[in-house]
C-alpha positions as CSV (number, residue, x, y, z in Angstrom):
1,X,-6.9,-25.7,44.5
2,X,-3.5,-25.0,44.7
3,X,-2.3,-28.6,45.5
4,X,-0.7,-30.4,42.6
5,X,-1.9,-33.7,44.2
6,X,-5.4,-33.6,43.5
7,X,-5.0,-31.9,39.7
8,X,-3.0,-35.2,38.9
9,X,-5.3,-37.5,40.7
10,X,-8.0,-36.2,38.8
11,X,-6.3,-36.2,35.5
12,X,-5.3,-40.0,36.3
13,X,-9.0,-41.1,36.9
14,X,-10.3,-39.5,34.0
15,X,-7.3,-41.2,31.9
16,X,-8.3,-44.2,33.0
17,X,-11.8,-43.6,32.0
18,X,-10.5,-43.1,28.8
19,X,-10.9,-39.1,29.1
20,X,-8.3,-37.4,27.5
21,X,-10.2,-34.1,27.6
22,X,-11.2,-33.9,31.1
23,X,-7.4,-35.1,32.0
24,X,-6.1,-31.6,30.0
25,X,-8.7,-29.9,31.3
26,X,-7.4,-30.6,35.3
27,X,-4.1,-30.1,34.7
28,X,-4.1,-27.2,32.2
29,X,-6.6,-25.3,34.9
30,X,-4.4,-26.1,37.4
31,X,-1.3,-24.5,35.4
32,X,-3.0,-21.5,34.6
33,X,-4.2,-20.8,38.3
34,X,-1.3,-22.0,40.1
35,X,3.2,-22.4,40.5
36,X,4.0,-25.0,38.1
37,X,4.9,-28.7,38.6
38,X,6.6,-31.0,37.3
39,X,4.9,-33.9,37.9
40,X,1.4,-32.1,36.7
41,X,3.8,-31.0,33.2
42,X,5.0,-34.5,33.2
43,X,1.3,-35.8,32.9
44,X,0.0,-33.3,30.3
45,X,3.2,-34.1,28.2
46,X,2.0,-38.0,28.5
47,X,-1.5,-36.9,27.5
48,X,-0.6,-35.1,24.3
49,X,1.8,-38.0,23.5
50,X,-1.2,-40.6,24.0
51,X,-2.7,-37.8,21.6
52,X,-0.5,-38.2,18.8
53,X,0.3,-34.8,19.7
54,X,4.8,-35.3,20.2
55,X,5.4,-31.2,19.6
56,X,3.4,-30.1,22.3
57,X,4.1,-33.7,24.5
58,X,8.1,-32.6,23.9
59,X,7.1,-29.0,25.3
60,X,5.7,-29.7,28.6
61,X,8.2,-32.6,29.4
62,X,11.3,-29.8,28.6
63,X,9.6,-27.7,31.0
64,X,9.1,-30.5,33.4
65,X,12.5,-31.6,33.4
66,X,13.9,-28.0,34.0
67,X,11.8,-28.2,37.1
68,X,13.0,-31.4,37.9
69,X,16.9,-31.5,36.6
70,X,17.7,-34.4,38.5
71,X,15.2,-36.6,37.4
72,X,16.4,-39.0,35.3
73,X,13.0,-41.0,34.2
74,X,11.9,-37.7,33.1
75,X,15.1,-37.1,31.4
76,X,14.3,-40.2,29.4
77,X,10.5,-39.4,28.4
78,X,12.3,-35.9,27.4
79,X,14.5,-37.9,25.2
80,X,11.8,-40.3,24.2
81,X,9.7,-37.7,23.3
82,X,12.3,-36.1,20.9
83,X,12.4,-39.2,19.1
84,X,8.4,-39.2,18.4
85,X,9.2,-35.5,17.5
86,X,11.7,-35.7,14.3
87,X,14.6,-35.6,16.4
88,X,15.5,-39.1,16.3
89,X,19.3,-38.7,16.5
90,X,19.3,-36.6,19.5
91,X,16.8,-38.2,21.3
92,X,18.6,-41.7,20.4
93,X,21.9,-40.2,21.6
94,X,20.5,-38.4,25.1
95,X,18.9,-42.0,25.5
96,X,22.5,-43.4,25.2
97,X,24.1,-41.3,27.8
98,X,21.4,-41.7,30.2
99,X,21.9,-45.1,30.3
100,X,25.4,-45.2,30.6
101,X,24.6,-43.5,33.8
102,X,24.5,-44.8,37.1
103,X,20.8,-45.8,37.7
104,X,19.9,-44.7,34.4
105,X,19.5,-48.3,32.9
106,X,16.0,-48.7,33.8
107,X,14.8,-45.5,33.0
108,X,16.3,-45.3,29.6
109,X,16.7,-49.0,28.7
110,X,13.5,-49.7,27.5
111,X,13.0,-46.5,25.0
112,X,16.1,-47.0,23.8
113,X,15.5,-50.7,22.7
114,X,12.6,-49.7,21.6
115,X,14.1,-46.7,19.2
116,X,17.3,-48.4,18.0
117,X,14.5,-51.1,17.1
118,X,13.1,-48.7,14.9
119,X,15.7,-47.2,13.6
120,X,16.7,-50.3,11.9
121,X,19.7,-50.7,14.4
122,X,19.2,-54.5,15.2
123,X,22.3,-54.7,16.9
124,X,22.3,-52.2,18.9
125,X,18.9,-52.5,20.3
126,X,20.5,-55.9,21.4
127,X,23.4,-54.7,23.0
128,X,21.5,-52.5,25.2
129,X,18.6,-55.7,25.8
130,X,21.3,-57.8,26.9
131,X,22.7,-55.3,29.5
132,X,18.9,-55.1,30.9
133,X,18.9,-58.7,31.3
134,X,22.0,-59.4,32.6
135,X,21.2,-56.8,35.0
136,X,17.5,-57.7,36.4
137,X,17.2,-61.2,34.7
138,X,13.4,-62.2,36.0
139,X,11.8,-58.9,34.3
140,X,9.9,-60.3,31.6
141,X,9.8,-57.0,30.3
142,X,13.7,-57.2,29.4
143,X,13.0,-60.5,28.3
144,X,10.6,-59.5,25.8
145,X,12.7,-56.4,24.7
146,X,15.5,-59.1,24.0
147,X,13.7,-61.0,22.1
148,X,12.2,-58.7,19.9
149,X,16.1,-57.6,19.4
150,X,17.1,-61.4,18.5
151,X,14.3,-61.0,16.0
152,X,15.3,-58.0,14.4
153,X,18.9,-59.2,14.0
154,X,17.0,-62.6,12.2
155,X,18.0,-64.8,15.3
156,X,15.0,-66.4,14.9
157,X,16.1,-69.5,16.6
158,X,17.6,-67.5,20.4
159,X,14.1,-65.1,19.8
160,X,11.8,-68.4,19.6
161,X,13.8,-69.8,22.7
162,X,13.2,-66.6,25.1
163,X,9.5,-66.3,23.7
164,X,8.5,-70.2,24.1
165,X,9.8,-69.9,28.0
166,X,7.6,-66.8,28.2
167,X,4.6,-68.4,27.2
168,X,5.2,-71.4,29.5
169,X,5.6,-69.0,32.7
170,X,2.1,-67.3,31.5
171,X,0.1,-69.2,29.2
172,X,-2.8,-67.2,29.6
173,X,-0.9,-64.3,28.3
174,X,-2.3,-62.5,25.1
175,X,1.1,-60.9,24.4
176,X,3.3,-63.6,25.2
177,X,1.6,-65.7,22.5
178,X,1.4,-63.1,19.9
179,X,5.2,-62.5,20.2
180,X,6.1,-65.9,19.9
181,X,3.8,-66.7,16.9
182,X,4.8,-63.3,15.2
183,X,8.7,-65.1,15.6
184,X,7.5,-68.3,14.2
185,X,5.9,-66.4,11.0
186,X,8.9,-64.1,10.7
187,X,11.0,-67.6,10.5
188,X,8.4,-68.9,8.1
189,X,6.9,-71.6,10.7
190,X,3.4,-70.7,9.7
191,X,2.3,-74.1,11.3
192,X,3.6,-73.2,14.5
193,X,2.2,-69.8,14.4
194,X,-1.4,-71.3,14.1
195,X,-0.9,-74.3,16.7
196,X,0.1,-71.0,19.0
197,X,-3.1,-69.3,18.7
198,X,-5.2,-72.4,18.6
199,X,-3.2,-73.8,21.7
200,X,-4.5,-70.4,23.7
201,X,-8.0,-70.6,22.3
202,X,-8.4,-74.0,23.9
203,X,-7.6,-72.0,27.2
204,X,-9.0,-69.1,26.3
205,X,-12.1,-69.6,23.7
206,X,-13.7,-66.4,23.3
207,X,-10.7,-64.7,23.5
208,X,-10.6,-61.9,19.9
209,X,-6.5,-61.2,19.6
210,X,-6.3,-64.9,18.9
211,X,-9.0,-65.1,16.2
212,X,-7.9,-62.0,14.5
């Protein structure tokens, strides 16, 4: 009972049960009865976010982190969490100097693309894509973040480009097709858009993100 191990390994397999309240129920037991831990704060903290819940997701990350000071992934969902709180400055700005750090790019690239993106700050979101990519150029992932940038700064042509060669490594993917036919809409190539889905349904006829 007093291993963190198993309180996280239950709250996991309930999560991905779609459990939320057996998943609190493991790790909150677990806190009350035994030392804390950050990795069993870390997953409540994800468990209230998935919850809409960004106070009390904020709370147990903070207290994670002091646990774990050197963490930087955690530093990031700290930050991240901040954000989803009201404290979009700071959290943007902690994001920032994470990933100035050394090996703090992949922790806190991602979030902050994903913030700056909603921030309205186009520009920025693709400064810090384009550092991800030059980095670690064969994650999709930072491929996609880039290309949502390129959108957002009305680049339709260089976010069509890395979208179309996404969809040609996996054209089976779901996402990959929606991103590129949401760029073709934005760019007001509402043929395209269609052909995309309709493309995808001839692989993939019963498949419902295509129809709606």
């Amino acid at each position: 009972p007093n291993n963190p191990a198993g309180a996280r390994l239950a709250a996991t397999i309930a999560l991905s049960r779609g459990n939320r309240a057996s998943a609190m129920d493991y790790l909150t037991t677990y806190l009350r009865k035994s030392p804390a831990d950050a990795g069993v704060l870390a997953l409540l903290g994800k468990v209230y976010a998935e919850m809409g819940k960004p106070a009390q997701a904020l709370e147990q990350f903070q207290k994670a982190s002091t646990l774990a000071p050197n963490d930087v992934p955690l530093q990031a969902m700290v930050a991240a969490s901040k954000i989803d709180a009201g404290a979009r400055n700071e959290g943007i700005e902690q994001l920032e100097n994470l990933f100035a750090t050394e090996g703090g790019e992949t922790a806190a690239g991602p979030p902050l693309v994903l913030s700056e993106l909603r921030a309205g700050h186009a520009d920025k979101a693709a400064e810090v894509a384009e550092k991800l990519v030059a980095e670690k150029p064969d994650i999709e992932a930072y491929q996609v973040l880039l290309g949502m940038a390129r959108a957002a700064q009305k680049n339709f042509p260089a976010a069509e480009k890395i979208f179309e060669a996404i969809v040609k490594r996996s054209p089976d993917s779901a996402p990959a097709r929606n991103n590129l036919a949401q760029v073709y809409v934005a760019a007001g190539r509402v043929e395209d858009a269609k052909k995309t889905y309709q493309d995808f349904l001839s692989r993939k006829p019963n498949d419902p993100t295509a129809f709606l």
